[in-house]
MIVEX-398769 format. One record per residue (C-alpha): x, y, z. Coordinates in steps of 0.02 Angstrom, whole numbers, plus 50000, padded with zeros to 5 digits. Last residue first. Layout:
REM residues N
XYZ;...
***
This chain:
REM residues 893
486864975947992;487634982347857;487965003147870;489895003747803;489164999247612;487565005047587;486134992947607;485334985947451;485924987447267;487424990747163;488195002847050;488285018847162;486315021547139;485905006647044;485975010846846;487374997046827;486544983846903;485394982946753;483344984046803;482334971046736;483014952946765;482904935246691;484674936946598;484634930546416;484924912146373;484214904046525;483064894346451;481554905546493;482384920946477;482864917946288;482384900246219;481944884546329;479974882946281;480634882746112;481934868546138;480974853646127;479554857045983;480964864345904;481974846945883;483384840045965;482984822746064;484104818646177;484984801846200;486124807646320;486344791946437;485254795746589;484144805246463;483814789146361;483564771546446;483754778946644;482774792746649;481324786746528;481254771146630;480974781146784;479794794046728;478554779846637;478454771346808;478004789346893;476824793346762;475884778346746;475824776346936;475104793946949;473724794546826;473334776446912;473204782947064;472084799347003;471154791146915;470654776247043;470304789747187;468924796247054;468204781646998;466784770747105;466564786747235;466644798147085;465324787346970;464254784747135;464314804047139;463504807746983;462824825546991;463714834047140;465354823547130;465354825546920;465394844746961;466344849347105;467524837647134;467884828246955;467794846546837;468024859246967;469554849047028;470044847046872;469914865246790;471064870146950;472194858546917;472844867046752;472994882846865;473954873546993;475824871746915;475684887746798;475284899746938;477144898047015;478404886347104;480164892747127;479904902147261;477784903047236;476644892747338;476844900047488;475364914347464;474334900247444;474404894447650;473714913647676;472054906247589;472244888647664;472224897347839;470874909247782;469424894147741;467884901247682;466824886047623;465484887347755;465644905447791;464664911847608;463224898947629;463404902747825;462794921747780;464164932347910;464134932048095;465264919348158;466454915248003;466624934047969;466944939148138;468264926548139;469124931947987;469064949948063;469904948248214;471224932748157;472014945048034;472694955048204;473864938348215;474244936448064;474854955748041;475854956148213;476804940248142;477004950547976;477664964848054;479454955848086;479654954547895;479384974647864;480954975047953;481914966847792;483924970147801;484114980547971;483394971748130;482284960648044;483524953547954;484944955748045;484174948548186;483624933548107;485464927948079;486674932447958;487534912847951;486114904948001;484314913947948;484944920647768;486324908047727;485284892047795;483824899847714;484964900347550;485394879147575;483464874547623;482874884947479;484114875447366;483894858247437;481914860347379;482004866347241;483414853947181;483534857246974;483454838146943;482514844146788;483364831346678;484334845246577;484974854846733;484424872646712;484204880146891;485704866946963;485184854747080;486284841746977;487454847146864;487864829146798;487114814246907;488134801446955;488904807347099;487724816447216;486474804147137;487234789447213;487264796747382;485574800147388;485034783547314;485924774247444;485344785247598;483694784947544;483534765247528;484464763047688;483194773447760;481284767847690;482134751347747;482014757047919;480714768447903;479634751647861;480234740348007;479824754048117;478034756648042;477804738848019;478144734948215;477034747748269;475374745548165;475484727048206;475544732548418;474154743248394;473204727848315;472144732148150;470244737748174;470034749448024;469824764148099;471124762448236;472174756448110;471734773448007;472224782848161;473514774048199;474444777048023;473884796648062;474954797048223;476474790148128;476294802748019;475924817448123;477694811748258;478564810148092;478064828848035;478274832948224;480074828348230;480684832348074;480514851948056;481454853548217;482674840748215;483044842648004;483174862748079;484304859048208;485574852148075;485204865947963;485314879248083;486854872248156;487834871547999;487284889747939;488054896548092;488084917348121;487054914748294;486604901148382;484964906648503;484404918748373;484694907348206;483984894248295;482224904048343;481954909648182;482524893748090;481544884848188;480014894648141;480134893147936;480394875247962;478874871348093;477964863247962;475964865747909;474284854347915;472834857147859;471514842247883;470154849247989;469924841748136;471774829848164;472684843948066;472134856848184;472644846748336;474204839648271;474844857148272;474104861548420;474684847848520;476504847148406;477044864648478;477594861848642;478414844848598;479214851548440;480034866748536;480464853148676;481524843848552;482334859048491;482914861948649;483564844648691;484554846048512;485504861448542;485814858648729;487054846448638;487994861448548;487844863648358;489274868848245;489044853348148;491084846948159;490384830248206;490814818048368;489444828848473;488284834348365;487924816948276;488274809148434;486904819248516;485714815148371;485894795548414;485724795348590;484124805648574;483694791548460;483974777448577;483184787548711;481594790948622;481734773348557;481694764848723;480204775248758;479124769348630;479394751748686;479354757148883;477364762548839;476914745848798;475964746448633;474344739048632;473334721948658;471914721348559;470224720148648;470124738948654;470324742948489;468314739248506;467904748848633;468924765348578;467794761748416;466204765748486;466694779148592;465894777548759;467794773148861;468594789348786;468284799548941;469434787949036;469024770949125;468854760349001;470484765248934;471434762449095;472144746049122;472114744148899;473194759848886;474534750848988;474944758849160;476664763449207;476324777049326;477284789249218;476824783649071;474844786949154;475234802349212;476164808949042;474554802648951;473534812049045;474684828549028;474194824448846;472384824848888;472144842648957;473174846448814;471944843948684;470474845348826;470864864348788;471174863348621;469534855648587;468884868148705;469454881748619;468974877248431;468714893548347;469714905248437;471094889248468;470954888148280;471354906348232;472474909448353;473584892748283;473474894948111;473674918148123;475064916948221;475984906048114;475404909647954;475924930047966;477694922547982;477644912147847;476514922747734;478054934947739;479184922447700;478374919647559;478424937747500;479964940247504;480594924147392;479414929347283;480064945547253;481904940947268;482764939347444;484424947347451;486264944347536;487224953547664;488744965047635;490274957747537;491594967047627;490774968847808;490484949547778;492204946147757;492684954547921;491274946947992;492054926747950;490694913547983;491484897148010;491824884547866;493534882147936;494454892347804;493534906747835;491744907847771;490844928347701;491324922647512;491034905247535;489124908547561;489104912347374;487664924147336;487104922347158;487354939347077;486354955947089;487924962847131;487334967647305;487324948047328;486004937547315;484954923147393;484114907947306;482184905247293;481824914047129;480214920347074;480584938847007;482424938846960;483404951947034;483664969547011;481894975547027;481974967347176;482894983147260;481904982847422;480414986647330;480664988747146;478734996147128;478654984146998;479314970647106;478354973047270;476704976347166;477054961147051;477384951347193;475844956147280;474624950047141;475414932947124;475284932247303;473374936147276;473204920347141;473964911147255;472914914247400;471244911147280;472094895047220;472174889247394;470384896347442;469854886847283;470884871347313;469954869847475;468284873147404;468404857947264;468904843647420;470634838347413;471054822247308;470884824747125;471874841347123;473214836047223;474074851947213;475404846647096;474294837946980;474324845846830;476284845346838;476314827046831;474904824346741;476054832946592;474874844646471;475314861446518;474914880446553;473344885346481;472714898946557;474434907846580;475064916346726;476544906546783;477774918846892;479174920546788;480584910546769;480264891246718;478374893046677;478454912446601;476934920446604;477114936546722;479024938146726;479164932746547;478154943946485;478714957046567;480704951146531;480444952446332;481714942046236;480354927046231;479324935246121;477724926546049;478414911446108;478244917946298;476354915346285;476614897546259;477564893246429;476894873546390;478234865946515;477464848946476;476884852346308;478604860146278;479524844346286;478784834346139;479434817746102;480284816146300;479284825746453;477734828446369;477874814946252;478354801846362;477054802446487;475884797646353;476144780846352;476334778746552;474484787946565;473734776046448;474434759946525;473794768446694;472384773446629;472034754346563;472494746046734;471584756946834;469874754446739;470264736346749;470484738646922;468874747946983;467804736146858;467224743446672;465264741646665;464834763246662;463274766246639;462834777846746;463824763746871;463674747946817;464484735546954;463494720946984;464764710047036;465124723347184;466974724547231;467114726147405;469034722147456;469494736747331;467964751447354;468474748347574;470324749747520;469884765847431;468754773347550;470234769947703;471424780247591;470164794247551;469814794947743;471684799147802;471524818147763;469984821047845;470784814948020;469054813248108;469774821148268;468054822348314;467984805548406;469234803948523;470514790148516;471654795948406;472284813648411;472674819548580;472424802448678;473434795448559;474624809548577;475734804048726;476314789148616;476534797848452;477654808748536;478984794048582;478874789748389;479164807048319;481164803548373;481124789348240;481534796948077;482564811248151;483824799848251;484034789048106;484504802447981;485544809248083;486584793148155;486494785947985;487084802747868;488644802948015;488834786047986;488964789147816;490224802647807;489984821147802;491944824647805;492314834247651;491144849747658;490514855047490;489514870347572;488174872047430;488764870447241;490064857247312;488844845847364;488994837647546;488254850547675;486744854447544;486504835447489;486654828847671;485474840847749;484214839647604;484104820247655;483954823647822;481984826947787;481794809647764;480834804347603;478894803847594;477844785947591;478804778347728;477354776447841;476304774447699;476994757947649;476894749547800;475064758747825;474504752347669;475214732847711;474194734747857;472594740847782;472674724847643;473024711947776;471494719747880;470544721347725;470794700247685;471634689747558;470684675447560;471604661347628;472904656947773;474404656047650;476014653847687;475594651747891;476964654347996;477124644748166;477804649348338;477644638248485;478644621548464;480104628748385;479924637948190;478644625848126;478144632447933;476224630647879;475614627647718;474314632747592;475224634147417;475644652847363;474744654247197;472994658347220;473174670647399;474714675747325;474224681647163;472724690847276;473904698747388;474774706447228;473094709647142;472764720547293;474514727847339;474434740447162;472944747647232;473534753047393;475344758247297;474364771847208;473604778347346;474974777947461;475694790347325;477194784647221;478154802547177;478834814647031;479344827147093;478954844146985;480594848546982;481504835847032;482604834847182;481414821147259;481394810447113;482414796347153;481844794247347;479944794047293;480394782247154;481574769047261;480704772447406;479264765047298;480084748847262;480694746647456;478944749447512;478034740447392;479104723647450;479074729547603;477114727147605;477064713247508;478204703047598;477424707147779;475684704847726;476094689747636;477034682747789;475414685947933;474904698648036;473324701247985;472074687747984;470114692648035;469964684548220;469524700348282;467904702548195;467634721348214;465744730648236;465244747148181;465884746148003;467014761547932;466894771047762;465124778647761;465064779047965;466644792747951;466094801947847;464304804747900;464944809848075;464324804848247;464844786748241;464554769148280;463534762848410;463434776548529;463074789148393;462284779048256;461144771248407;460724786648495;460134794148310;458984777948277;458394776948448;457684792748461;456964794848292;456094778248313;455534785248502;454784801548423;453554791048294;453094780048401;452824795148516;451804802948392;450854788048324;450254782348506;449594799848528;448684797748394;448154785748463;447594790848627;446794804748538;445624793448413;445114782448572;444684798948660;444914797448851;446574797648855;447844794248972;449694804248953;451124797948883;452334811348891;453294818148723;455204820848732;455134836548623;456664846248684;457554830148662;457154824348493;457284844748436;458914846448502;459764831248410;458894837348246;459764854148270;461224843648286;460974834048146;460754848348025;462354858848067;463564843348024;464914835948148;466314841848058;466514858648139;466344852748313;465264869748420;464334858948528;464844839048481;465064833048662;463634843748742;462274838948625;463124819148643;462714818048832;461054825048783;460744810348646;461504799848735;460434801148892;458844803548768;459214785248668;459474776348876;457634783248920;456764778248759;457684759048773;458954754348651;458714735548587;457744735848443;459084749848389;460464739948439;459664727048312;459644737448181;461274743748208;462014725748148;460754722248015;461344738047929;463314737347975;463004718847896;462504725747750;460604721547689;459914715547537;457934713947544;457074699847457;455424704247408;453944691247448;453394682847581;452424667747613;451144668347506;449804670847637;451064681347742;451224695847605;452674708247637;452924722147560;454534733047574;454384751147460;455274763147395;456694753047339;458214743147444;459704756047475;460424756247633;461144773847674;460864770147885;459404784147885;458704776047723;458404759547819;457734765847985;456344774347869;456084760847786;455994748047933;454874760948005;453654762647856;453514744447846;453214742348018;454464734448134;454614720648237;455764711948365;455824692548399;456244682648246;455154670348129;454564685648031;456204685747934;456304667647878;454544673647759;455244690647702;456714682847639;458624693547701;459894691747565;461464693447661;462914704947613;464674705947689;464814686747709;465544679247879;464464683048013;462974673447980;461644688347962;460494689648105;458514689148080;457424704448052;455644704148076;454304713047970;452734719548059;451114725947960;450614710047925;450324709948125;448824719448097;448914736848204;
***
């Protein structure tokens, strides 16, 4: 072939993102490609640079070709990779991605053809065969080496190579003051918010999200502003004010600070229910007691995080899809392209964020100030709002939220994320709410266990009045449960809803974990095989950096290049294992909490045992789901008739692993992104720190300053979903115990864990056998994970959504993506900001001090049922047989 044929690349200098790379300069260096190769090679990596590359050497060259540095970088490990090293990894990667769900259907049938086609080179007599042979195994060995080198070199998975580079520049800043400041400083601010709003319904809440684009003009003010000094502190430790650009790494870190406190400790629901008069109003829950609980849930997830790296970080497929949104949006930030028109569209990424966020903070006052029922639009109920059918199938605040156009608050709209999960996944979530819907109304109409005779979607218990249960009635004097005065007031009653959501929870749990161990056994398998690893290698007192190279992590791309950072000592996540175990003992032990020490070291090992598959699943395919609901099962057998124990147990038991899965995703994204183990550490326990005293203070505020608070029609909404379910399940599970319930109040309940699991048999038929266009997008965990989204939630706070997702998801992802990838995460965090900025000055300048606004367009969606005016059930108490409902008297359980 004519050497005009051949274009040469040259290296990049290594400290732009983009080089413009001159034909001429580029046929000065030593490996070549064709045209068509260089092309080809090109459009595999996702570099866009026209149809066609000429090159004319009389002129000197022509085009200019702009090239990442990931491009120019796997280019040359491409030149590089022999034909006999691209097949090795190609079979050693055939048997490492068999049967991985992300790693797409295409490219490993492309994987098997390149090595069930290795072509020989054979001597031929023929000039025309012998090159045409030449073409086919030039052709072949390009192939090769391009698919060896994104695996070895980078990564498997689309997803993950679109939003990560395959090479690291350790010198990069990242630990510096700014990082620190800003971080904490977001941190603190959005505690404030997330902390605030928690007992609202909808919360109202700061997502990492929004905060990652709100600490990117904040770096950059300080990068400009901030003079560039350095501070002496001794002879061997200096702080730099200001060591220049602003950089990812900075940017990542300061995410991650913030994100690790991003959601409010779980404790939190344990101090309103045991403090607040409406629950048990106990006297004595003082602040160190809040501290030492709160303190020993927060950080007892950090000891697991260390024997779950191996579990959930360092190999490959667990892609954590949940996390890649967040590294996306700080790669769109820190790259802003100056040419930026996107299908026409000129506006930049944050001057598009700044005006819907203005727009969205305007208008969040008329849907939740000027004009109240566009927020809780319950429209259909207008037409009658005396009528309790109507109500129970369209009201917002009552019923069970049918209605096609249900409201006009972001807030609201957005309740099931419906700008950040994929289109499919809200479908199947929709689709299981939609069917729970279904079942309620069968359950109720049919007045199954009496529900007839309570309100439809209610999460609080009853009495056999049909009246609010009041645990106080079946408590001595001590708080302790009293049988004699149980015998008297019999046991209390789910609603509908309420019924039918426990159900799912129990037919979830079987059904989650069978149904992912079926489906990804050997990722399970080497899921644990790998944790008892990790308990080796504490044990022995290796560092991960003495033994990484040696493991069956030592090929991934990545794993190699964490591993020139120093990382976490095991003894430092150890030390606060024991310091927190300390911690929850003395809250048992010095507390009146009903709970005995063994208590706590059991509940510990329920989290341990069940966090591998738990953090498996999430870490592959993104669901994730609580161990509440089975906590409470297996505390209310072991410590019978003791509301106080479940509770406290249950912030253990729920807490634990939640922590342990955040603090496990934060490394993931470091590991990602290339930020120090060690950095990742020390911001996420300075961060729950503060992310603590800030909870604590607001918490305790509120249960003083707010009027009526967590009651069902408090005016500011601070109605307490979430402390009220955890308060009646505390009733139900605690103080009666799961063996009433299954024994004698609900026995259908204990069916529903024989139910998930047979539900696994036919779901996995389906996704093995059945047209892949129709398995591909048929998810049955997030399916039975709908059926939960009712108690007090209904239809009316994801329909709205729904149109959304379809809208910016489905539709403008398919047929203008670059728009979505340039926009969509930017909506949705400034949508978010504006509302939850708007929310808190609203509070606190004119509902905080009564300055309502009384006009119909605020008080219609609050008339008859709805507003609590008329009584929200069907059936009178009075024409149940004897005049009340449930169990007969003499034959409780």
């Amino acid at each position: 072939m004519r050497s005009s044929e051949y274009i040469e690349l040259e290296r990049f200098p290594s400290g732009t993102n983009t080089e413009s790379l001159n034909a001429k300069s580029a046929l000065k260096n030593k490996y070549n490609f064709t045209n068509t190769q260089l092309q080809f090679i090109l459009s595999r990596l996702g570099e866009e640079v026209g149809d066609e590359i000429e090159i004319d050497e009389e002129v000197g060259g022509a085009a200019d070709i702009q090239l990442s540095r990931s491009a120019e970088f796997l280019i040359d490990k491409i030149s590089m990779l022999s034909n006999e090293v691209a097949v090795e990894i190609l079979r050693n990667a055939l048997v490492e991605l068999k049967d991985d769900v992300n790693f797409p259907h295409q490219d490993y049938r492309l994987l098997e053809r390149l090595v069930n086609t290795i072509p020989q080179e054979e001597e031929e007599e023929e000039e025309d065969q012998d090159e045409l042979k030449t073409v086919s195994i030039e052709k072949w060995s390009l192939e090769a080496r391009v698919e060896a080198a994104l695996i070895h070199y980078h990564s498997p998975y689309p997803e993950i190579r679109a939003i990560t580079d395959p090479f690291d520049d350790p010198d990069v800043p990242v630990e510096t003051l700014r990082c620190y400041v800003i971080g904490l400083g977001w941190t603190f601010i959005g505690s404030v918010i997330n902390s605030f709003f928690i007992h609202r319904m909808p919360r109202i809440s700061l997502s990492s999200h929004t905060i990652q684009i709100l600490l990117y003009p904040c770096g950059k003010l300080w990068e400009r502003v901030i003079p560039k000094k350095k501070l002496y502190l001794g002879k061997n430790y200096v702080i730099d004010l200001n060591p220049g650009p602003w950089t990812y790494k900075e940017m990542m870190l300061s995410t991650i600070i913030y994100s690790c406190s991003a959601g409010v400790p779980y404790s939190i629901y344990n101090i309103f229910v045991m403090k607040l008069d409406k629950f048990y109003g106990l006297k004595w829950v003082s602040l160190t007691f809040q501290i030492l609980l709160t303190v020993s849930t927060q950080f007892l997830g950090f000891a697991f995080a260390m024997i779950m790296k191996k579990v959930c970080v360092f190999p490959s497929r667990s892609i954590w899809p949940t996390v890649l949104p967040t590294i996306a949006l700080n790669r769109a930030l820190m790259n802003e392209d100056a040419n930026n028109t996107v299908h026409g569209w000129k506006i930049s990424r944050y001057m598009f964020f700044i005006i819907v966020s203005l727009c969205s903070f305007v208008w969040n006052w008329v849907p939740n100030y000027l004009f109240q029922a566009l927020s809780n639009f319950n429209w259909p109920t207008w037409f009658n709002h005396k009528s309790i059918h109507l109500t129970n199938i369209a009201g917002t605040k009552m019923g069970l939220g049918l209605n096609p156009l249900p409201t006009f608050d972001w807030n609201q709209i957005d309740s099931g994320a419906c700008l950040t999960i994929p289109f499919y996944t809200y479908v199947n979530r929709y689709l299981g709410t939609f069917l729970g819907f279904i079942l309620i109304l069968v359950i109720y109409y049919t007045n199954n266990y009496f529900t007839a005779y309570l309100p439809i979607n209610s999460n609080h218990l009853f009495n056999n009045k049909a009246k609010e249960f009041n645990v106080h009635d079946i408590l001595n004097n001590k708080s302790q449960f009293d049988n004699s005065k149980y015998q008297e007031v019999g046991p209390p009653y789910f609603s509908a809803a309420n019924l039918v959501v426990y159900g799912a929870y129990f037919c979830l749990y079987p059904f989650a974990i069978l149904y992912m161990g079926v489906l990804e056994w050997t990722s399970m398998k080497n899921a644990f095989g790998n944790v008892w690893t990790s308990l080796v290698d504490a044990f022995k007192r290796k560092t991960h950096n003495e033994h990484r190279q040696l493991d069956t992590f030592s090929e991934d791309p990545h794993c190699k290049m964490m591993a020139k950072y120093k990382d976490v000592p095991d003894w430092w996540f150890i030390a606060i294992f024991v310091v927190s175990t300390l911690f929850a003992i003395s809250a048992v032990l010095f507390y009146p909490v009903e709970t005995p020490i063994w208590g706590v070291l059991f509940t510990i090992l329920i989290n341990f045992i069940f966090l591998i598959p738990i953090t498996a699943i999430a870490s592959v395919t993104g669901f994730s789901f609580g161990l509440n609901v089975l906590v409470e099962l297996i505390v209310g057998y072991a410590i019978p008739n003791s509301g106080l124990a479940l509770i406290t147990l249950k912030a253990f038991g729920y807490n634990i692993d939640s922590q342990a899965s955040n603090y496990i995703t934060d490394q993931k994204i470091a590991h990602y992104s290339k930020v120090p183990p060690r950095a990742i550490f020390k911001g996420q326990l300075i961060s729950t720190l503060l992310n603590i005293i800030v909870s604590l203070s607001i918490a305790n505020w509120q249960l003083t300053h707010i009027p009526d608070i967590c009651q069902i029609h408090q005016r500011d909404n601070f109605s307490c979903p979430g402390a009220n379910t955890y308060f009646f399940a505390s009733i139900q599970y605690g103080e009666i115990g799961p063996a009433k319930v299954f024994g004698g109040l609900y026995p259908i309940l204990k069916w529903c864990f024989l139910l998930g699991a047979l539900l696994v048999i036919p779901s996995v038929w389906f996704k093995k056998k059945a047209n892949v266009k129709l398995t591909r997008y048929f998810q049955p965990t997030i399916i039975i994970g709908g059926f939960l989204d009712f108690a007090p939630y209904n239809l009316a706070y994801f329909t709205s959504g729904l149109y959304l997702s379809f809208i910016f998801m489905y539709s403008i992802k398919k047929h203008y993506l670059l728009w979505w990838e340039k926009y969509n995460y930017i909506l949705t965090s400034a949508l978010s900001a504006g509302v939850a900025f708007s929310a808190l000055l609203i509070f606190f300048t004119v509902q905080y001090n009564s300055h309502e606004l009384k006009w119909w367009g605020n008080s219609v969606s609050r008339q008859g049922i709805e507003g609590g005016e008329l009584p929200d059930i069907w059936k009178d108490i009075s024409t149940a047989p004897d005049g009340y409902i449930g169990l007969r008297k003499g034959h409780y359980p």
